[in-house]
mmCIF file of the N, C-alpha and C atoms, coordinates in Angstrom:
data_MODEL
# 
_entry.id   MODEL 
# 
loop_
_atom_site.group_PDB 
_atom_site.id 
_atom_site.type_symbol 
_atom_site.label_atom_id 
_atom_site.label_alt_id 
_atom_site.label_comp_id 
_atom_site.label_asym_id 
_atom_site.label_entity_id 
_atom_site.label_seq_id 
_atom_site.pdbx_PDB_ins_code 
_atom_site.Cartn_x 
_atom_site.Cartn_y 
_atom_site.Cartn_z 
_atom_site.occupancy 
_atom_site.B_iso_or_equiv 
_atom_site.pdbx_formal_charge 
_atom_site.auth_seq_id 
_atom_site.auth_comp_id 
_atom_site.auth_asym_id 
_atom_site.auth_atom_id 
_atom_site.pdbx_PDB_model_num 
ATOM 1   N N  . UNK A 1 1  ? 0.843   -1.182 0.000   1.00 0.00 ? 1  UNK A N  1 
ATOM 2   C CA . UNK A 1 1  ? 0.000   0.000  0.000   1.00 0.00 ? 1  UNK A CA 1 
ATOM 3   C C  . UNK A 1 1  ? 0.886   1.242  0.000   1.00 0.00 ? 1  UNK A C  1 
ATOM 4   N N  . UNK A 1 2  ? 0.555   2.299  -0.838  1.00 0.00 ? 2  UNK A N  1 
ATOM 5   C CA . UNK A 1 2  ? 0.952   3.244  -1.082  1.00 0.00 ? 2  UNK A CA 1 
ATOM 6   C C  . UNK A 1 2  ? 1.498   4.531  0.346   1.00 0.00 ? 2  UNK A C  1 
ATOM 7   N N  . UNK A 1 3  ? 2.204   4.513  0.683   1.00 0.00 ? 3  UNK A N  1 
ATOM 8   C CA . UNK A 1 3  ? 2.290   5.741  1.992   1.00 0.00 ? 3  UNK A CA 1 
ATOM 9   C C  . UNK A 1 3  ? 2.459   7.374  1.885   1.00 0.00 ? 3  UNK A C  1 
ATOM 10  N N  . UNK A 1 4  ? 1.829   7.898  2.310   1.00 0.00 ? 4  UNK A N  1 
ATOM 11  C CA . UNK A 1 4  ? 1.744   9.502  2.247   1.00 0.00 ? 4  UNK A CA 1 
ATOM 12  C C  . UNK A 1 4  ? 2.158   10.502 4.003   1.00 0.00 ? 4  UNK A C  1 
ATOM 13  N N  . UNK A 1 5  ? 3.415   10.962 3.626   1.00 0.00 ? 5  UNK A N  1 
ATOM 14  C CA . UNK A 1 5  ? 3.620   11.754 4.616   1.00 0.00 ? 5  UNK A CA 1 
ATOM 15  C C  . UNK A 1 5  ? 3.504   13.395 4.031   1.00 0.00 ? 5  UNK A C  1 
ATOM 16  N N  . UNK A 1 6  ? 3.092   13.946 4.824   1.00 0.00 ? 6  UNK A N  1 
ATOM 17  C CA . UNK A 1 6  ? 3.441   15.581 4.504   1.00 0.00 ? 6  UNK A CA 1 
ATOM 18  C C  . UNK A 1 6  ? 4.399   16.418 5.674   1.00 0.00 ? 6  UNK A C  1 
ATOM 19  N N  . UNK A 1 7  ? 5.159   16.544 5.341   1.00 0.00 ? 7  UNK A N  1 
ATOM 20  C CA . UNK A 1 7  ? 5.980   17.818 6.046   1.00 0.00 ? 7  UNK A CA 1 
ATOM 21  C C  . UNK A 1 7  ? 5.603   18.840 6.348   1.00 0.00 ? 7  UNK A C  1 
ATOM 22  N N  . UNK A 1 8  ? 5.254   19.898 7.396   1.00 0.00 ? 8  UNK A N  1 
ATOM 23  C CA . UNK A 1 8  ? 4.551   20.656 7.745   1.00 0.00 ? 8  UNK A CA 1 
ATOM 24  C C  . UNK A 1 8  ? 5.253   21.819 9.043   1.00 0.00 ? 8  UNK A C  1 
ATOM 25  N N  . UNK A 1 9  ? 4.752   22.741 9.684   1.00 0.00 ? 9  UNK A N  1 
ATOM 26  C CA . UNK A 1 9  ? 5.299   23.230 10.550  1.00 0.00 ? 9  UNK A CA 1 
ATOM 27  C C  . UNK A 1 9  ? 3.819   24.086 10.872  1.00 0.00 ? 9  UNK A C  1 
ATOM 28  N N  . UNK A 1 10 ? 4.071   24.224 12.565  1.00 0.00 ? 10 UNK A N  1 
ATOM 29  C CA . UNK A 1 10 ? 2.902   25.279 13.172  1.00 0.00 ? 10 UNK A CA 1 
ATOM 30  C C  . UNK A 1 10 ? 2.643   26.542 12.449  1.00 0.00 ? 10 UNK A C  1 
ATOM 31  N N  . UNK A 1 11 ? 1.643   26.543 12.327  1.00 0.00 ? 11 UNK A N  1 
ATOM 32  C CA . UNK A 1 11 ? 1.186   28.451 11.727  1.00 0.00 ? 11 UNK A CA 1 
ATOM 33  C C  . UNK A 1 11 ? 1.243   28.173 9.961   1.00 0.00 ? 11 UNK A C  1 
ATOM 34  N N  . UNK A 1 12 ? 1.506   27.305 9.100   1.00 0.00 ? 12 UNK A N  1 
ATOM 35  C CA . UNK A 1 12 ? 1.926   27.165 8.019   1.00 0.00 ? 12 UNK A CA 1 
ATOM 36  C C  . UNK A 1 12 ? 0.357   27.052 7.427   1.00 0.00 ? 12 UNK A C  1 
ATOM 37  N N  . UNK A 1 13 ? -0.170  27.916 6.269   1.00 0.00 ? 13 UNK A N  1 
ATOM 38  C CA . UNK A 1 13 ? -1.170  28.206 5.956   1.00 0.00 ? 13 UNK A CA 1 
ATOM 39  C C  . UNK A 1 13 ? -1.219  26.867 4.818   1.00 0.00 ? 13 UNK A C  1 
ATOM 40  N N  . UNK A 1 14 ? -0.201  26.907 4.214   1.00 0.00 ? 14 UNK A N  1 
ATOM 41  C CA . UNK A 1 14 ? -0.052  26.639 2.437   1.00 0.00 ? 14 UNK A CA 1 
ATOM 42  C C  . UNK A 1 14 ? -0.070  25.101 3.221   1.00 0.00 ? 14 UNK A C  1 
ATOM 43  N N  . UNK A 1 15 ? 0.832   24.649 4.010   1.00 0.00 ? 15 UNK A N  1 
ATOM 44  C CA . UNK A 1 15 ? 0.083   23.299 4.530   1.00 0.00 ? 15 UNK A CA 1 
ATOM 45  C C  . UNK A 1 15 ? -0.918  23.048 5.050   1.00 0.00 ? 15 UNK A C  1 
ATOM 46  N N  . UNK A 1 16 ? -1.419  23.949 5.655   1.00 0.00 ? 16 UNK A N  1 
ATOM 47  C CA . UNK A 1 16 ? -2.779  23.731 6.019   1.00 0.00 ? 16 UNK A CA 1 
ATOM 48  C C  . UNK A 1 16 ? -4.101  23.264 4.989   1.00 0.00 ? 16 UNK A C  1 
ATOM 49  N N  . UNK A 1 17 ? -3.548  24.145 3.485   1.00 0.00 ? 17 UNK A N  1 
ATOM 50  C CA . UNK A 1 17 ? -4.301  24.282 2.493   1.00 0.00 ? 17 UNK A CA 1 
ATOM 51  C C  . UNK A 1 17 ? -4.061  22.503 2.093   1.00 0.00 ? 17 UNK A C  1 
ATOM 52  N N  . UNK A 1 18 ? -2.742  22.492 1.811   1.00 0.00 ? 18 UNK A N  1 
ATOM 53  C CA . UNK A 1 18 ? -2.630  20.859 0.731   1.00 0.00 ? 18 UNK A CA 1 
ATOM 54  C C  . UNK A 1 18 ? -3.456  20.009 1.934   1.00 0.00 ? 18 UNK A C  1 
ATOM 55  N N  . UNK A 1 19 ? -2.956  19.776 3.329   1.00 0.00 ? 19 UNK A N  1 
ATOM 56  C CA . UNK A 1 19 ? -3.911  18.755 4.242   1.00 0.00 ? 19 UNK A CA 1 
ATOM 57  C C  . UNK A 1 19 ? -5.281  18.632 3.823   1.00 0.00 ? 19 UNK A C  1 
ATOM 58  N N  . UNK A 1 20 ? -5.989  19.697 3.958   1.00 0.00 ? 20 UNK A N  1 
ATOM 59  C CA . UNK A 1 20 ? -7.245  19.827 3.179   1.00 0.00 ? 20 UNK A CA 1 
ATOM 60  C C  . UNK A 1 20 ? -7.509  19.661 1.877   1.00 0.00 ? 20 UNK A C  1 
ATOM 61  N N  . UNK A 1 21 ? -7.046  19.766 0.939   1.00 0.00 ? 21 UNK A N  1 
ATOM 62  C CA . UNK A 1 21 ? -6.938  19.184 -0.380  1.00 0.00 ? 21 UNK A CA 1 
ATOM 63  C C  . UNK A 1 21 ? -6.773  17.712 -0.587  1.00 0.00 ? 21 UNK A C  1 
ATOM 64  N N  . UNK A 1 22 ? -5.709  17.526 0.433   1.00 0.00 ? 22 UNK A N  1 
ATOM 65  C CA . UNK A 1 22 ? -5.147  16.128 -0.100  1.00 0.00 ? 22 UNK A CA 1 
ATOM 66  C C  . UNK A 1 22 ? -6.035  14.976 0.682   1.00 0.00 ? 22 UNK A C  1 
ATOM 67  N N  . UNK A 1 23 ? -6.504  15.105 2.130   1.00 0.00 ? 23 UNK A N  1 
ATOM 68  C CA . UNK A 1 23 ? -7.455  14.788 2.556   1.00 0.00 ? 23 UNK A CA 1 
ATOM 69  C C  . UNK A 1 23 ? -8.331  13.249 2.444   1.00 0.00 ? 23 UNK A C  1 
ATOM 70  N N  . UNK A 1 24 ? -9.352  14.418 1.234   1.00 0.00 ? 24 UNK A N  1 
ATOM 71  C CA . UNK A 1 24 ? -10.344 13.850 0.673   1.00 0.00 ? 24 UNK A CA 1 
ATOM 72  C C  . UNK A 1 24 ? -9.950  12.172 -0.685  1.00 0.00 ? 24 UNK A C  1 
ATOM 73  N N  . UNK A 1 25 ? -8.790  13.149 -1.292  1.00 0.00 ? 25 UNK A N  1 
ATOM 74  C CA . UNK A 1 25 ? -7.972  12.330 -2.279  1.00 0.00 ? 25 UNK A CA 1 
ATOM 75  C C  . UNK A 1 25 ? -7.932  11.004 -1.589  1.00 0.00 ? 25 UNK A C  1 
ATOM 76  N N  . UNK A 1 26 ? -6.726  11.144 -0.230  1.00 0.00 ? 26 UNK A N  1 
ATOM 77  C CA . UNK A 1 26 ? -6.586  9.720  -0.023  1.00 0.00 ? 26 UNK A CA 1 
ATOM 78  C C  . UNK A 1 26 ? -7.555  9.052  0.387   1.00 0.00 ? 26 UNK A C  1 
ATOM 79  N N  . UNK A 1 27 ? -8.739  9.465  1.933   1.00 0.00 ? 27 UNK A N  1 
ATOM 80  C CA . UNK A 1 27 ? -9.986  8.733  1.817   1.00 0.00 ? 27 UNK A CA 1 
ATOM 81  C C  . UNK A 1 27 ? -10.211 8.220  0.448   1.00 0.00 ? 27 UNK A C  1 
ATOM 82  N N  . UNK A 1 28 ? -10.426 8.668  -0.239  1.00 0.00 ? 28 UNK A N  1 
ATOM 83  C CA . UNK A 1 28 ? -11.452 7.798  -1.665  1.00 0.00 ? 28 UNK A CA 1 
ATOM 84  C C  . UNK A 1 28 ? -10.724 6.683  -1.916  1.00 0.00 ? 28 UNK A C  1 
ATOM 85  N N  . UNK A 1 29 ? -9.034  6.311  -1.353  1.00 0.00 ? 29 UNK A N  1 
ATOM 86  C CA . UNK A 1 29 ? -8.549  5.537  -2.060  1.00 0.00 ? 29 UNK A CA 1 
ATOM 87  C C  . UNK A 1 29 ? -7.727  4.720  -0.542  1.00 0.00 ? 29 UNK A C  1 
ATOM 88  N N  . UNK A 1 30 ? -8.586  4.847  0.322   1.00 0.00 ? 30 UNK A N  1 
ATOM 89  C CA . UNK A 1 30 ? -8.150  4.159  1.393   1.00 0.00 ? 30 UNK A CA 1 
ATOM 90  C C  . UNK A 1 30 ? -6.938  4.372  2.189   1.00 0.00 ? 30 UNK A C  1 
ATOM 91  N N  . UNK A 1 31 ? -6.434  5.381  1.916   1.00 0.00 ? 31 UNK A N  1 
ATOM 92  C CA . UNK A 1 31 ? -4.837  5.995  2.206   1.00 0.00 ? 31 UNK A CA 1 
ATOM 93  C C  . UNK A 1 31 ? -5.108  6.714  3.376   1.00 0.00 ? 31 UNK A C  1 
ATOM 94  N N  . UNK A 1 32 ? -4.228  6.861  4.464   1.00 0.00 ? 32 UNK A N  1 
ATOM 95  C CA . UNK A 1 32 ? -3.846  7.620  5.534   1.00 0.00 ? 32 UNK A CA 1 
ATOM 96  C C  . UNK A 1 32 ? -2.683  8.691  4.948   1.00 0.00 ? 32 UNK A C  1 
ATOM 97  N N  . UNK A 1 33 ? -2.718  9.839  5.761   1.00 0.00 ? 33 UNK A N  1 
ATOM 98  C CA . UNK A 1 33 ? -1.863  10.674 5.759   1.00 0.00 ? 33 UNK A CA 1 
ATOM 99  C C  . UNK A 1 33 ? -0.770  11.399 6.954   1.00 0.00 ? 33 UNK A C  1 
ATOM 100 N N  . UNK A 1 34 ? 0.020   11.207 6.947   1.00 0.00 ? 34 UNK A N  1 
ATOM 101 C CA . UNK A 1 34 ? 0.833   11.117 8.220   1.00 0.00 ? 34 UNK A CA 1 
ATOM 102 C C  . UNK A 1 34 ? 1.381   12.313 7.821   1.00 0.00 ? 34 UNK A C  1 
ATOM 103 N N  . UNK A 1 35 ? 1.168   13.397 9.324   1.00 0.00 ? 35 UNK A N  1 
ATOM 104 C CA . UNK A 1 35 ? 1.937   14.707 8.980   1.00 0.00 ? 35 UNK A CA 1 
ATOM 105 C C  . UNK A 1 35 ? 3.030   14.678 9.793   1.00 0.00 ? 35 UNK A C  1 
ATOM 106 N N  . UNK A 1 36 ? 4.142   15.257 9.579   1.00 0.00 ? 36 UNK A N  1 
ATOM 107 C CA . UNK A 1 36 ? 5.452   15.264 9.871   1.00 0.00 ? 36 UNK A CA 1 
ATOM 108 C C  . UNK A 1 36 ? 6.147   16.686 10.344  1.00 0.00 ? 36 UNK A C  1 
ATOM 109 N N  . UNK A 1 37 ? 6.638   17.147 11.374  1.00 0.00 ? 37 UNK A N  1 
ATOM 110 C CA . UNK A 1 37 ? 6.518   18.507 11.704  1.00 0.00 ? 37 UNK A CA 1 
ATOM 111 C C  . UNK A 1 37 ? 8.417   18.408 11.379  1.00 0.00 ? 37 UNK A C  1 
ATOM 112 N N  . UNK A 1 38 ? 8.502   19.351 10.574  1.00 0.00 ? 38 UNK A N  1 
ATOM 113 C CA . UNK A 1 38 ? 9.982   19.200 9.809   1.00 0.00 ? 38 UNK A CA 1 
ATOM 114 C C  . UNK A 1 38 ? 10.838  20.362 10.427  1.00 0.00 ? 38 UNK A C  1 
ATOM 115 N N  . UNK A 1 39 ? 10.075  21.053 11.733  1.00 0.00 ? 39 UNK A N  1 
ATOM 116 C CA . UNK A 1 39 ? 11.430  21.408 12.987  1.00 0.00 ? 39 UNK A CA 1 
ATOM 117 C C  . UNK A 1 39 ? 11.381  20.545 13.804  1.00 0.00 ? 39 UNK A C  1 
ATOM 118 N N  . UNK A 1 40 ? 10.762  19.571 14.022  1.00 0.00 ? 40 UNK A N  1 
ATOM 119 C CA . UNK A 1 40 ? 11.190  18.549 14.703  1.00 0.00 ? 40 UNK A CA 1 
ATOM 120 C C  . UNK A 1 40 ? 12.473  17.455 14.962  1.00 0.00 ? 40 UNK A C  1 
ATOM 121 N N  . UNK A 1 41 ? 12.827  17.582 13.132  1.00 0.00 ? 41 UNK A N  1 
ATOM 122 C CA . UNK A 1 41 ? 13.519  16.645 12.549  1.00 0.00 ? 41 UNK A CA 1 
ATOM 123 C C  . UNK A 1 41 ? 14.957  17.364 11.992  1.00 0.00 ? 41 UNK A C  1 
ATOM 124 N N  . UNK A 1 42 ? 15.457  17.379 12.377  1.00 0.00 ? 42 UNK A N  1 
ATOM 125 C CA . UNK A 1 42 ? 17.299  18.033 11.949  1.00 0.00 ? 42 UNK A CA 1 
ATOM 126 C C  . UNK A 1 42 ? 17.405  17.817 10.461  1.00 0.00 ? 42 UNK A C  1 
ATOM 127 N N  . UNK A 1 43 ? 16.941  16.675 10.577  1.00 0.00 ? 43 UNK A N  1 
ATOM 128 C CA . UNK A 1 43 ? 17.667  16.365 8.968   1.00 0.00 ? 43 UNK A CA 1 
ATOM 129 C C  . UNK A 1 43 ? 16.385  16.764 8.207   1.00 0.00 ? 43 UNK A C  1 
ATOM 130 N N  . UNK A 1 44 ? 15.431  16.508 7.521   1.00 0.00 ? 44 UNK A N  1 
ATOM 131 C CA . UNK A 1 44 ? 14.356  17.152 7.008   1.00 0.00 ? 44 UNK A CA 1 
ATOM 132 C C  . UNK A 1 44 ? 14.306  18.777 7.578   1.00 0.00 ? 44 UNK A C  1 
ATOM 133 N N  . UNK A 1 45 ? 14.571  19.415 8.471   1.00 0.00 ? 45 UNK A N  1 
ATOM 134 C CA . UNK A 1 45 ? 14.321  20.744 8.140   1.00 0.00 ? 45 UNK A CA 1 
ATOM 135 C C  . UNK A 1 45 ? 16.182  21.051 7.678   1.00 0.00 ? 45 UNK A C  1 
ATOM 136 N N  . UNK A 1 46 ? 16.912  20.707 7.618   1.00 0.00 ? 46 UNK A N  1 
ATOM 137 C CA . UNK A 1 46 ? 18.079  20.699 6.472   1.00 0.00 ? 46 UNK A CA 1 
ATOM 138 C C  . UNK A 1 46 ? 17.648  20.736 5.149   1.00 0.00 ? 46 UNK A C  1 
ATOM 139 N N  . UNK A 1 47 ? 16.875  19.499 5.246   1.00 0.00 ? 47 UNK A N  1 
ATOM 140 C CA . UNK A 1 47 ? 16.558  19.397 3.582   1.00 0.00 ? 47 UNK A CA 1 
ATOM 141 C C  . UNK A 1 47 ? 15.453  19.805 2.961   1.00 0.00 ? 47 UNK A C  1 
ATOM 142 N N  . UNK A 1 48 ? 14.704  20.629 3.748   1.00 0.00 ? 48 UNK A N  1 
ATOM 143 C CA . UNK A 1 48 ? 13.336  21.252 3.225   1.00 0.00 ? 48 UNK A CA 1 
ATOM 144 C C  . UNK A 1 48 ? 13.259  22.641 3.887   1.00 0.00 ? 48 UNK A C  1 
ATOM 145 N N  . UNK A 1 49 ? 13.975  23.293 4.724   1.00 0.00 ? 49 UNK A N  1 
ATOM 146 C CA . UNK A 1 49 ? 14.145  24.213 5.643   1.00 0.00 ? 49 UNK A CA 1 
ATOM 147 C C  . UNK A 1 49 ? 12.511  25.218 5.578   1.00 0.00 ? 49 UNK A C  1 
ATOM 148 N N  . UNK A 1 50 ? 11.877  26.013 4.888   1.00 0.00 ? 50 UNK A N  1 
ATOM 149 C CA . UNK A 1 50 ? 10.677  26.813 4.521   1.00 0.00 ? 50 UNK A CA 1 
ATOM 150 C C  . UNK A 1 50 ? 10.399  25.974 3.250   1.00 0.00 ? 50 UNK A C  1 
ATOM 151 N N  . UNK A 1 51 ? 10.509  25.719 2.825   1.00 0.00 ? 51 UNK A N  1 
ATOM 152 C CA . UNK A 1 51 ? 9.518   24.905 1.649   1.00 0.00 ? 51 UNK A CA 1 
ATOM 153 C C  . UNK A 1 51 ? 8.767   23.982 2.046   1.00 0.00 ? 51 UNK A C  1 
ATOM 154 N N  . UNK A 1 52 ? 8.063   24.368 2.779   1.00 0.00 ? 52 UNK A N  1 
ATOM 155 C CA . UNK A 1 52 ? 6.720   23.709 3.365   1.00 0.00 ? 52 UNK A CA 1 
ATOM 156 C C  . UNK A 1 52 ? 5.208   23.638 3.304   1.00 0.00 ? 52 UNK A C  1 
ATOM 157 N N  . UNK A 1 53 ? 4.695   22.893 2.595   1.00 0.00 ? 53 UNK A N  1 
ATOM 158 C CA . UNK A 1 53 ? 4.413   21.692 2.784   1.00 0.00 ? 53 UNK A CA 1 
ATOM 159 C C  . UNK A 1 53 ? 5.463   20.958 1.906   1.00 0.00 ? 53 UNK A C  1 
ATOM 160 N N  . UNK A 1 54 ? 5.715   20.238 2.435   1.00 0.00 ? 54 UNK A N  1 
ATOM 161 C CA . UNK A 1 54 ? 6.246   18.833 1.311   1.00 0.00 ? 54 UNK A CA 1 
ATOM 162 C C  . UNK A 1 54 ? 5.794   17.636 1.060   1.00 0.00 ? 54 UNK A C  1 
ATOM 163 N N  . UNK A 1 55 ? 4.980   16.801 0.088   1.00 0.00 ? 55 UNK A N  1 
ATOM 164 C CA . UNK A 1 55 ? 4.196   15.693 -0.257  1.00 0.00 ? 55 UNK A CA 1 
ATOM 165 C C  . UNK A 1 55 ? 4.994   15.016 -0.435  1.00 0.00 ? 55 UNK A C  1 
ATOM 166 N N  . UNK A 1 56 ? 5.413   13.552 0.686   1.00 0.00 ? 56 UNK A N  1 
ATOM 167 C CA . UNK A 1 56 ? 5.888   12.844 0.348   1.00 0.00 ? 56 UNK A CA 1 
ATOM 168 C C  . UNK A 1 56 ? 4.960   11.303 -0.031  1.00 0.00 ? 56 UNK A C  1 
ATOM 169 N N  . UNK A 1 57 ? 5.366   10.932 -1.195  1.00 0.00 ? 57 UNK A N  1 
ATOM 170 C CA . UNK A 1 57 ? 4.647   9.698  -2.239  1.00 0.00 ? 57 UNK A CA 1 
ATOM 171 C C  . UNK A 1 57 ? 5.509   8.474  -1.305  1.00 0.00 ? 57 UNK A C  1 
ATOM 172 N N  . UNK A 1 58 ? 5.179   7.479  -0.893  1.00 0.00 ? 58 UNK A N  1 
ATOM 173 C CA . UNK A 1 58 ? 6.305   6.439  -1.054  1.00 0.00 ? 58 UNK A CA 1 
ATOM 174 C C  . UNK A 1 58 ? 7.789   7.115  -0.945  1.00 0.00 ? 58 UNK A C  1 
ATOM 175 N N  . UNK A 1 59 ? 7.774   7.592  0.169   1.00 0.00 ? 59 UNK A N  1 
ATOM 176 C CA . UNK A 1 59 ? 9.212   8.343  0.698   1.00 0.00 ? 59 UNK A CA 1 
ATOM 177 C C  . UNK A 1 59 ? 9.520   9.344  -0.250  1.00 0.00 ? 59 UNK A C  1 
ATOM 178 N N  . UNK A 1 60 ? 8.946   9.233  -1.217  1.00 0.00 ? 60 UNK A N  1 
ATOM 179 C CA . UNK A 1 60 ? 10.016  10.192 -2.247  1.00 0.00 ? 60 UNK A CA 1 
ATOM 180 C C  . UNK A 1 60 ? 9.517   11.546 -2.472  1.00 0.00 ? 60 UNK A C  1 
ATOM 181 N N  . UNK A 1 61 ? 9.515   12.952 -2.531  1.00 0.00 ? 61 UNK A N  1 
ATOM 182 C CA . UNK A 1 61 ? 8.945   14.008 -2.764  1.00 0.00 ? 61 UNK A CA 1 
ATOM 183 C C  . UNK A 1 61 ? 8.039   13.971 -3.788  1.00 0.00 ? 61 UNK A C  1 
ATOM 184 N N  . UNK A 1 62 ? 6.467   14.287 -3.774  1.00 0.00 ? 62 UNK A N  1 
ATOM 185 C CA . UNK A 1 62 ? 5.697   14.298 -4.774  1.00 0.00 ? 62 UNK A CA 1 
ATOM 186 C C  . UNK A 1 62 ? 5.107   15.573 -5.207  1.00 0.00 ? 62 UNK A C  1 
ATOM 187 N N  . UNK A 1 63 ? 5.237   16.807 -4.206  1.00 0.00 ? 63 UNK A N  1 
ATOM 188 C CA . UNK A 1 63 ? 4.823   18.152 -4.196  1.00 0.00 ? 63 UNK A CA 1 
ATOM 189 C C  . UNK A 1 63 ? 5.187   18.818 -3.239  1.00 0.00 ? 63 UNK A C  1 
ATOM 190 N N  . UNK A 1 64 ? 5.825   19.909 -3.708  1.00 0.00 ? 64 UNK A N  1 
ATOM 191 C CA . UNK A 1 64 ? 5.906   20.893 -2.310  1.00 0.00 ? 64 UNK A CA 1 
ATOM 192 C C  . UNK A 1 64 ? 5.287   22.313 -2.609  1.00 0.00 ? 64 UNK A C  1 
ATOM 193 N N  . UNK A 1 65 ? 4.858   22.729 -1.434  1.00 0.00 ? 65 UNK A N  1 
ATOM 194 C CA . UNK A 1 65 ? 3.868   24.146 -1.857  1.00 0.00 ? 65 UNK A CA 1 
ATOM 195 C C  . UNK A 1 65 ? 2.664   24.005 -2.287  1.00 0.00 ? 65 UNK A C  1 
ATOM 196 N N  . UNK A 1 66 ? 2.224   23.608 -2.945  1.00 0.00 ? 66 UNK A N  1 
ATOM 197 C CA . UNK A 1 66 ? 0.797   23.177 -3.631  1.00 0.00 ? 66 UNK A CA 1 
ATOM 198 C C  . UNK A 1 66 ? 1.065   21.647 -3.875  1.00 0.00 ? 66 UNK A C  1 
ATOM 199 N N  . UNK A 1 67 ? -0.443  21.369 -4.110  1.00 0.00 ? 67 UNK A N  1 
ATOM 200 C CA . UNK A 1 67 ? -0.890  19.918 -4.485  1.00 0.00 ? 67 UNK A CA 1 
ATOM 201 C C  . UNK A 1 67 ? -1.019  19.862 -5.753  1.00 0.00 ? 67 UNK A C  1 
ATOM 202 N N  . UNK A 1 68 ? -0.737  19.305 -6.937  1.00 0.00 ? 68 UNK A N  1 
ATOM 203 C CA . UNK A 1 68 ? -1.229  18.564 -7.840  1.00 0.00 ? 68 UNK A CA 1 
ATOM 204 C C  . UNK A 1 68 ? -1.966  17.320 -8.060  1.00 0.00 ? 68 UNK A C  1 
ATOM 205 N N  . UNK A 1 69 ? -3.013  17.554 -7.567  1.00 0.00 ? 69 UNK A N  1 
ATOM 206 C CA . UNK A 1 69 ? -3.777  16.315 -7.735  1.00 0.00 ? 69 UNK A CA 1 
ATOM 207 C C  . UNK A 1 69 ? -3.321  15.264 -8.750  1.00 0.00 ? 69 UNK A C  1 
ATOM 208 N N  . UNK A 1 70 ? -3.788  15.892 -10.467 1.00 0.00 ? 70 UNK A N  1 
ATOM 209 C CA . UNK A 1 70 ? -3.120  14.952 -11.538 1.00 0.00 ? 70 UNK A CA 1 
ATOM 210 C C  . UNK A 1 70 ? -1.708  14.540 -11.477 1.00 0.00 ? 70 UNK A C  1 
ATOM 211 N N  . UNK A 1 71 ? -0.880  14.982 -10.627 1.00 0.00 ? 71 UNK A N  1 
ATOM 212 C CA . UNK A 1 71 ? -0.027  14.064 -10.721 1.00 0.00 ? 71 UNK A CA 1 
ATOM 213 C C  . UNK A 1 71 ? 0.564   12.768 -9.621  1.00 0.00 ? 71 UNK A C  1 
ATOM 214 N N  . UNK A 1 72 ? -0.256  13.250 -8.831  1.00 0.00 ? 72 UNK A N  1 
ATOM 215 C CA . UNK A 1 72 ? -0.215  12.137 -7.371  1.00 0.00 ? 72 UNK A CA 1 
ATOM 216 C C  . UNK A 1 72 ? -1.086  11.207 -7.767  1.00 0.00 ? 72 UNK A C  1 
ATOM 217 N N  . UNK A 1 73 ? -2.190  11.428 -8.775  1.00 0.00 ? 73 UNK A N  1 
ATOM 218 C CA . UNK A 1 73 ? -3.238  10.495 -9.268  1.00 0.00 ? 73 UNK A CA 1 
ATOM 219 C C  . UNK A 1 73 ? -2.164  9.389  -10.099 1.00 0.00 ? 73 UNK A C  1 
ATOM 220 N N  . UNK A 1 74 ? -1.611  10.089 -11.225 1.00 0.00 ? 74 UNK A N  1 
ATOM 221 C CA . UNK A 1 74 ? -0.211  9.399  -11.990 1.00 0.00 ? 74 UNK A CA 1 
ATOM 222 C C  . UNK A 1 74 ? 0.347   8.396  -11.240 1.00 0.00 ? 74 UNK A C  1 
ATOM 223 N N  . UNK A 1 75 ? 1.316   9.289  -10.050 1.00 0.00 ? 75 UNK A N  1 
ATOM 224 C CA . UNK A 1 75 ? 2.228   8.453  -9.239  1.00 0.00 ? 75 UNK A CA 1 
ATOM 225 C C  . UNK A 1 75 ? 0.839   7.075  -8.880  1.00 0.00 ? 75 UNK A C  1 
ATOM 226 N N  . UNK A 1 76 ? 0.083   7.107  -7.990  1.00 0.00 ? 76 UNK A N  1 
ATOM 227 C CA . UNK A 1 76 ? -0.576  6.779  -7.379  1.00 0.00 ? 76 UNK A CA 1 
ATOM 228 C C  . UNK A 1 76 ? -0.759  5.414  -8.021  1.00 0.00 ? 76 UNK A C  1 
ATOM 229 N N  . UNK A 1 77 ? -1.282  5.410  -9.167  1.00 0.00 ? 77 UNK A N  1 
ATOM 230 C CA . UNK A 1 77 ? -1.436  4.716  -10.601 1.00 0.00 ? 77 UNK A CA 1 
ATOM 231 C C  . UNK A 1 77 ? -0.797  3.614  -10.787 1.00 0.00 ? 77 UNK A C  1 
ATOM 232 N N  . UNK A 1 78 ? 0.908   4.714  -10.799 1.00 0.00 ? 78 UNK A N  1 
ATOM 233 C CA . UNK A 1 78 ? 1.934   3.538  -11.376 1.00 0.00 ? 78 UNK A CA 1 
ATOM 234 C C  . UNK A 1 78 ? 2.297   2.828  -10.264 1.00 0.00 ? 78 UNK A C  1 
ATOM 235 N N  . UNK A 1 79 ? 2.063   3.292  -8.902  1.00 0.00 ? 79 UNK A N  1 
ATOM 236 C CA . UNK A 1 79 ? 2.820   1.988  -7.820  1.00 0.00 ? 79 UNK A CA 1 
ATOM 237 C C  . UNK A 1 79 ? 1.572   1.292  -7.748  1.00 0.00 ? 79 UNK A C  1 
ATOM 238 N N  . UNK A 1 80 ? 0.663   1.648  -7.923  1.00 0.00 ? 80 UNK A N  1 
ATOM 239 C CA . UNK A 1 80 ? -0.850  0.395  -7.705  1.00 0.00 ? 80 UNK A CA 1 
ATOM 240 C C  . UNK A 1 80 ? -0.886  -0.478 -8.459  1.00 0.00 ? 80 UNK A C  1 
# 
């Protein structure tokens, strides 16, 4: 099964926005979404420092800043 984390931080609007976007997406397709607070984490706020939200697909970055639905639908697709 497919895994979805998002990277996030307190007060962060634009994550607030994709959570809500992305949401609904995974319900329809049985998916959980695990948020990840990336000052928590040394190494992720190294590697994402303000570029937050970050959509991670199956560990790997799938969006940061906004959601693209059509293309997480894609990804989504090809690991199913």
């Amino acid at each position: 099964m497919s895994r979805l984390a998002v990277y996030s931080r307190e007060g962060c609007g634009l994550c607030t926005e994709m959570l809500e976007e992305l949401a609904p997406w995974a319900a329809a397709r049985g998916l959980s979404v695990e948020v990840r607070d990336v000052d928590a984490d040394p190494e992720a706020r190294r590697r994402y420092g303000y570029r937050v939200p970050v959509l991670l697909f199956d560990g790997e970055p799938a969006a940061h800043g906004h959601l693209e639905l059509d293309t997480l639908e894609r990804l989504w697709r090809t690991a199913g």
